[in-house]
C-alpha positions as a printed NumPy array, in Angstrom:
array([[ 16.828, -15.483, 107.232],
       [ 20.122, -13.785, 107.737],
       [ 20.953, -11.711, 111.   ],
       [ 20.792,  -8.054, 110.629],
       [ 24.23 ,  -6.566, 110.704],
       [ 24.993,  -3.933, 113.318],
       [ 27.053,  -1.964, 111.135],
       [ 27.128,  -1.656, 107.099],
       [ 30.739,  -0.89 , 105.424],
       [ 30.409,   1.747, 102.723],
       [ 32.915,   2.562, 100.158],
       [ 33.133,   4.003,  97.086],
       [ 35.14 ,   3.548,  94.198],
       [ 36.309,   4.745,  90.769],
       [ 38.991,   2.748,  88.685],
       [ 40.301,   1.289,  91.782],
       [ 41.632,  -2.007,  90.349],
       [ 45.231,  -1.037,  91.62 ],
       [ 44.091,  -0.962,  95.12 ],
       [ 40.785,  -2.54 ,  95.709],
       [ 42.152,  -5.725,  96.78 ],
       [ 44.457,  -4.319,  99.709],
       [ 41.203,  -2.769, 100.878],
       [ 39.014,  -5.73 , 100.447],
       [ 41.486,  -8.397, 101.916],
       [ 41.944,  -6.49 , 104.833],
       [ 38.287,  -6.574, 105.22 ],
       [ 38.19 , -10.377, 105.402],
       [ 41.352, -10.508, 108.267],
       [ 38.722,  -8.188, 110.643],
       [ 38.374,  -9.524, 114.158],
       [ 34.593,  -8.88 , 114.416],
       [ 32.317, -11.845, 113.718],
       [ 31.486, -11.679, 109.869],
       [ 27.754, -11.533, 111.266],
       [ 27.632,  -8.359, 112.491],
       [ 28.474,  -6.407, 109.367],
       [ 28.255,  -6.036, 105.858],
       [ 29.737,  -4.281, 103.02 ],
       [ 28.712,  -2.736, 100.212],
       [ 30.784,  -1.281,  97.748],
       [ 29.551,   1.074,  95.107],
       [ 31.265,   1.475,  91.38 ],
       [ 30.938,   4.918,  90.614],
       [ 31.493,   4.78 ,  86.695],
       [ 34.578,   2.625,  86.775],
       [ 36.142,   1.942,  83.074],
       [ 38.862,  -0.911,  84.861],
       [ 38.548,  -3.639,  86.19 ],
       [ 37.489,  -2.995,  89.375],
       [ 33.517,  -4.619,  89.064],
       [ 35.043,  -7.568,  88.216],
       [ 37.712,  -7.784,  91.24 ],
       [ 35.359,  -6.548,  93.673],
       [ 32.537,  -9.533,  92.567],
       [ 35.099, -11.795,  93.404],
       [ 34.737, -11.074,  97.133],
       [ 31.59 , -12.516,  97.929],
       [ 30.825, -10.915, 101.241],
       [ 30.62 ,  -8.06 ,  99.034],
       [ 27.35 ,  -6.15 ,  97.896],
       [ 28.373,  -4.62 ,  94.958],
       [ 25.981,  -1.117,  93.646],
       [ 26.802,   0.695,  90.245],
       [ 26.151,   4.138,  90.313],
       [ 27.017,   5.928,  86.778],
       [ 26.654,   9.855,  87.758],
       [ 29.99 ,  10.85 ,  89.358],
       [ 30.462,  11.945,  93.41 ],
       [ 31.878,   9.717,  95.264],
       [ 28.805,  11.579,  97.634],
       [ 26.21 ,  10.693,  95.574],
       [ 27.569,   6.819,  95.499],
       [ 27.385,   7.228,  98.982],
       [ 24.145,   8.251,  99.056],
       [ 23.292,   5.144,  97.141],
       [ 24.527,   2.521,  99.254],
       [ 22.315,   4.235, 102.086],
       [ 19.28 ,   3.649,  99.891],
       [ 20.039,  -0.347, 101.051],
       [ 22.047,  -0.767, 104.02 ],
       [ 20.9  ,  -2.753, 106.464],
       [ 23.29 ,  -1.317, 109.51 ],
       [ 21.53 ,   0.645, 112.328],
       [ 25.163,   2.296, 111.936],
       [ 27.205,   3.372, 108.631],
       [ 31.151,   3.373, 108.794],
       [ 32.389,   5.17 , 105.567],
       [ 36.309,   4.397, 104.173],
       [ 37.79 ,   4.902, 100.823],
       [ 38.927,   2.271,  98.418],
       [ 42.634,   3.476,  98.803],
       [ 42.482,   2.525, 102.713],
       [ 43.527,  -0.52 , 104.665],
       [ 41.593,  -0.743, 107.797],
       [ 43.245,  -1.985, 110.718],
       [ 42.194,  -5.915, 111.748],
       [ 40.183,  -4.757, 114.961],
       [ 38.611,  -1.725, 112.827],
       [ 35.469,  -2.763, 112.866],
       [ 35.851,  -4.94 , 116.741],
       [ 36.906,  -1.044, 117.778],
       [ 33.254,   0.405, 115.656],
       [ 31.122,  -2.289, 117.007],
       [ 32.234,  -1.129, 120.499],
       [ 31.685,   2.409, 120.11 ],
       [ 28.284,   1.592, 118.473],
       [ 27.196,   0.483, 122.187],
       [ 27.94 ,   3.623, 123.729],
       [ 27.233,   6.125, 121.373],
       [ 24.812,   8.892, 121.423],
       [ 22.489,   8.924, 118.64 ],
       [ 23.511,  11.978, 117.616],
       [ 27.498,  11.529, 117.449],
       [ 29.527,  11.021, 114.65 ],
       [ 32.805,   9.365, 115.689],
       [ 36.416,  10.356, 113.492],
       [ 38.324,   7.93 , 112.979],
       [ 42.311,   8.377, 113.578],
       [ 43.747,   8.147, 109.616],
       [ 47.552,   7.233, 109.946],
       [ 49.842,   7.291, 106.3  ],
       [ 51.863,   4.939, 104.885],
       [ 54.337,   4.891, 101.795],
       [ 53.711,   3.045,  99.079],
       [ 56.926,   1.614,  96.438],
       [ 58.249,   4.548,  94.292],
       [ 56.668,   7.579,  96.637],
       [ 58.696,  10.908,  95.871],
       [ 60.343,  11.708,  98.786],
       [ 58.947,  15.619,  98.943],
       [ 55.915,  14.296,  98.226],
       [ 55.57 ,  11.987, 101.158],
       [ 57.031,  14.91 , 103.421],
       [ 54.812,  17.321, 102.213],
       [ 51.848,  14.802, 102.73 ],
       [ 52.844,  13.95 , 106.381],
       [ 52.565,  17.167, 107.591],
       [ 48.79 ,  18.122, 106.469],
       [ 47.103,  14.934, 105.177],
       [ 44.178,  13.561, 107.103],
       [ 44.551,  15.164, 111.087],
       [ 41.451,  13.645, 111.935],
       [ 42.038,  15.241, 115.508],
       [ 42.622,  18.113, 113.827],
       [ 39.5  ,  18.048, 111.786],
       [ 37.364,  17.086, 114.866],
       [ 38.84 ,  20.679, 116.501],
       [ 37.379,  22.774, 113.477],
       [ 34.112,  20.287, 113.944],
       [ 34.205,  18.282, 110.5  ],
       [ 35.322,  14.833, 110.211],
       [ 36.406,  13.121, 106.424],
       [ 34.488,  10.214, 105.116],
       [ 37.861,   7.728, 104.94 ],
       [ 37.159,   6.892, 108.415],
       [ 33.547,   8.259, 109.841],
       [ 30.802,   6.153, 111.717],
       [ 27.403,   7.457, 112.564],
       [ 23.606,   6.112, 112.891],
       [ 22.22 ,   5.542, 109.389],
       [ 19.12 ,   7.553, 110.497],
       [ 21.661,  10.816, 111.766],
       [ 22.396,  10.977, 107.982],
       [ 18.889,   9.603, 106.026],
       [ 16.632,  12.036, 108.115],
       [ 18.817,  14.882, 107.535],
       [ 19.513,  14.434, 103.457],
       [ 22.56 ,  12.365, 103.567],
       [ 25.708,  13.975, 101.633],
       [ 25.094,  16.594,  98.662],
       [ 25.188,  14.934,  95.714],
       [ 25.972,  17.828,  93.101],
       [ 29.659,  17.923,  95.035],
       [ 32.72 ,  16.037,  93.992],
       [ 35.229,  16.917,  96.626],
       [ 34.183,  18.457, 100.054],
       [ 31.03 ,  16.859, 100.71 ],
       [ 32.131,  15.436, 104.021],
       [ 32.994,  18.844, 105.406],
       [ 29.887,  20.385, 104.326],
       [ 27.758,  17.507, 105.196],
       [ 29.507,  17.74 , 109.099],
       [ 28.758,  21.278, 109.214],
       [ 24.912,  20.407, 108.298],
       [ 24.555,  17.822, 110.837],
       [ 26.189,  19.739, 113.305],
       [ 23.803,  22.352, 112.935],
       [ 21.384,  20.009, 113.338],
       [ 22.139,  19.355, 116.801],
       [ 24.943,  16.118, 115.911],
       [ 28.128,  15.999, 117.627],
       [ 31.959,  14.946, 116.468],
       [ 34.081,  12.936, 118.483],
       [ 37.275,  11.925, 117.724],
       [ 37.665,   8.138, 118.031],
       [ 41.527,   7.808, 118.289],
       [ 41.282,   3.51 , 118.193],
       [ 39.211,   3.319, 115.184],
       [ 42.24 ,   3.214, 112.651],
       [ 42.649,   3.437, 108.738],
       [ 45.585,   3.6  , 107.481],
       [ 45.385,   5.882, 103.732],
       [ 48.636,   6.002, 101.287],
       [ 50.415,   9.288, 101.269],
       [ 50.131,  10.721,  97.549],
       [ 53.284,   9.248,  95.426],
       [ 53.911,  12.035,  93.44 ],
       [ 53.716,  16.17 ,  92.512],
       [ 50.777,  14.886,  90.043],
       [ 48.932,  13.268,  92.261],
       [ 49.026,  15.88 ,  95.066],
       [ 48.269,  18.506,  91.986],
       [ 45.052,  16.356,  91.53 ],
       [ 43.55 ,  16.065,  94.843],
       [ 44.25 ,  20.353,  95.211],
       [ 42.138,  20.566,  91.796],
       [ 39.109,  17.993,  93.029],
       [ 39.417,  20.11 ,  96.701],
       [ 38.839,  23.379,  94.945],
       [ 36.51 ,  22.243,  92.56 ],
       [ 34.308,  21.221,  95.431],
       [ 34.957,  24.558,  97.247],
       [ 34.289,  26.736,  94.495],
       [ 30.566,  24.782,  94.305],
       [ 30.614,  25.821,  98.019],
       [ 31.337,  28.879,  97.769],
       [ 29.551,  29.717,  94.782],
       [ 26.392,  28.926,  96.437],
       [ 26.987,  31.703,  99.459],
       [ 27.512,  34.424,  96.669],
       [ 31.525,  34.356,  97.744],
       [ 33.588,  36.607,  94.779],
       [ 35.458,  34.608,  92.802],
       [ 38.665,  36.35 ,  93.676],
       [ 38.711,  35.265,  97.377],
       [ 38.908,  31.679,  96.253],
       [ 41.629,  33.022,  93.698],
       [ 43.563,  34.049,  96.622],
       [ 42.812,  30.602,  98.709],
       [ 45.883,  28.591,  96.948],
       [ 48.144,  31.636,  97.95 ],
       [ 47.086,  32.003, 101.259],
       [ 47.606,  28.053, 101.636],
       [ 50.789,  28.102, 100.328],
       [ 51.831,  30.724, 103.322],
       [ 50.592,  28.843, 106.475],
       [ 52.106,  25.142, 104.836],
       [ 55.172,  27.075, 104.463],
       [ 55.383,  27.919, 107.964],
       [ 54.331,  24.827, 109.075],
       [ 57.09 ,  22.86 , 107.027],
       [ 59.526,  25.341, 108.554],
       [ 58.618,  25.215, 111.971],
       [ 58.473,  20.903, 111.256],
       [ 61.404,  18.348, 112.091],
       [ 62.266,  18.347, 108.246],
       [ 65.993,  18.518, 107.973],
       [ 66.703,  21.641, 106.502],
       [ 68.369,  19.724, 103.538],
       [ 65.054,  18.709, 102.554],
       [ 63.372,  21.986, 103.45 ],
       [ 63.778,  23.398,  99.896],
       [ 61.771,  20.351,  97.947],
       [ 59.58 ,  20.426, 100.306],
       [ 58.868,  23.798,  99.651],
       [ 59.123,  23.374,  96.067],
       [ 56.387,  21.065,  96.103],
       [ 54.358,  23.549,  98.245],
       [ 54.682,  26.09 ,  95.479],
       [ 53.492,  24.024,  92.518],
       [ 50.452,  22.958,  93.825],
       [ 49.532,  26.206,  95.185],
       [ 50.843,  27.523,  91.289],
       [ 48.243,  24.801,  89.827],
       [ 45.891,  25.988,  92.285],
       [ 45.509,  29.429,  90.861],
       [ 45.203,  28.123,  87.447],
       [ 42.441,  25.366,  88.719],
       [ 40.391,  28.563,  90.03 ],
       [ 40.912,  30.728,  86.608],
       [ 39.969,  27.967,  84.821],
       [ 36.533,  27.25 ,  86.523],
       [ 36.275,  31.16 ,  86.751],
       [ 36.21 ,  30.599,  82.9  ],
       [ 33.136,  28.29 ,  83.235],
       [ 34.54 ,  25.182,  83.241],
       [ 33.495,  22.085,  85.232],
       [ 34.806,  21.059,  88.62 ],
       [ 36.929,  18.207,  88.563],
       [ 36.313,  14.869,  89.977],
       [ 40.072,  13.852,  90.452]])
């Protein structure tokens, strides 16, 4: 009979063929014994080839879950892990070699009750705008950050399987946001955040205005389900891209951007904050949150 893994690897994935392999192989250069961990990858309605690349791993448990959420895929691949802990990345990420060397460590020490961020550093991929990448380095993924405002993001988070199983695991019905709600949850429930500045991922910065344009639609998508559920007016998450728009700008003028570059940075501010107001009319109109 095999050995029970200390800690079980979960990501999620949808139409991930372009990147799934960077992920995967990076997984299989780790410099923790193959022993004490597994991973399990769940397909969350992929239409690419990304079943088919993934099978081809085969340290790889592969899950198909067909309702979107990238929460609710979690969700499944706690229904079988075998870990005592869970360490959460997405399929865009490329985990450091001594990633999970670094988890297994903390595992040892770690309160029951603690869920450790993971430090999240960027790197460019081939053809990245050069606003874009600018604009991303400034706000994307502050994992210290997050720890501050006590939430952590699921591209880098390890916890005890039971924190999460005993108290619900992530909300299903969301498709962006989960992780912050889910902290806040746990944290009421008497868990902890620590920042865990040696457990590294590193996450592509977004290439392009249309990509950054989607993740602000999938972000307020899963904040206007939030919100929605406190009773919040719809016109104080109308006024959410605006307000963002104002403290970036002040951050990107108050950054080490060379004031040539200033302008498109700025530029690139405005149109997703412009996309975000349109994004909140149009679910204000009924319309379903969207998934990316």
């Amino acid at each position: 009979m095999s050995q029970t893994p200390k800690i079980s690897v979960v990501i999620p994935v949808w139409n991930g063929e372009r990147y799934m392999r960077k992920l995967l192989d990076a997984l299989t250069r780790q410099t923790a014994m193959a022993e004490s961990f597994e991973v399990i990858v769940v397909d969350n309605g992929s239409t690419d080839r990304t079943s088919e690349i993934v099978s081809g791993y085969t340290f790889v448990t592969l899950l198909s879950e067909a309702k979107p959420g990238s929460y609710r895929a979690r969700n499944r691949a706690l229904e079988i892990a075998r870990g005592e802990y869970v360490l959460f990345t997405d399929a865009d990420c490329v985990p450091d070699p001594n990633w999970l060397e670094e988890a297994l460590r903390i595992s040892e020490k770690s309160a029951d009750n603690e869920i450790h961020a993971g430090r999240i550093t960027l790197f460019q991929e081939e053809k990245c705008g050069k606003y874009a990448t600018l604009f991303e380095s400034l706000q994307a993924f502050n994992q210290e950050s997050n720890v501050a405002k006590q939430h952590c993001v699921t591209a880098n988070w390890l916890c005890k399987k039971d924190l999460l199983v005993s108290n619900g695991g992530f909300r299903a019905d969301l498709l962006s946001g989960g992780d912050f709600e889910c902290s806040r949850r746990l944290i009421g429930c008497g868990a902890r955040i620590v920042y865990a500045p040696n457990l590294v991922v590193a996450h592509p910065t977004r290439a392009d205005l249309a990509s950054l344009v989607h993740k602000r639609r999938r972000v307020l998508g899963g904040s206007w389900t939030l919100e929605k559920d406190k009773g919040t007016s719809p016109l104080k998450l109308l006024a959410s891209p605006v307000q963002m728009f104002l403290g970036q700008s002040k951050m990107i003028l108050r950054s080490d951007i060379g004031w040539r570059d200033r302008p498109g940075v700025l530029a690139i501010a405005g149109s997703v904050a412009v996309a975000g107001v349109f994004e909140v009319l149009r679910l204000i109109t009924g319309q379903p949150p969207h998934r990316s």
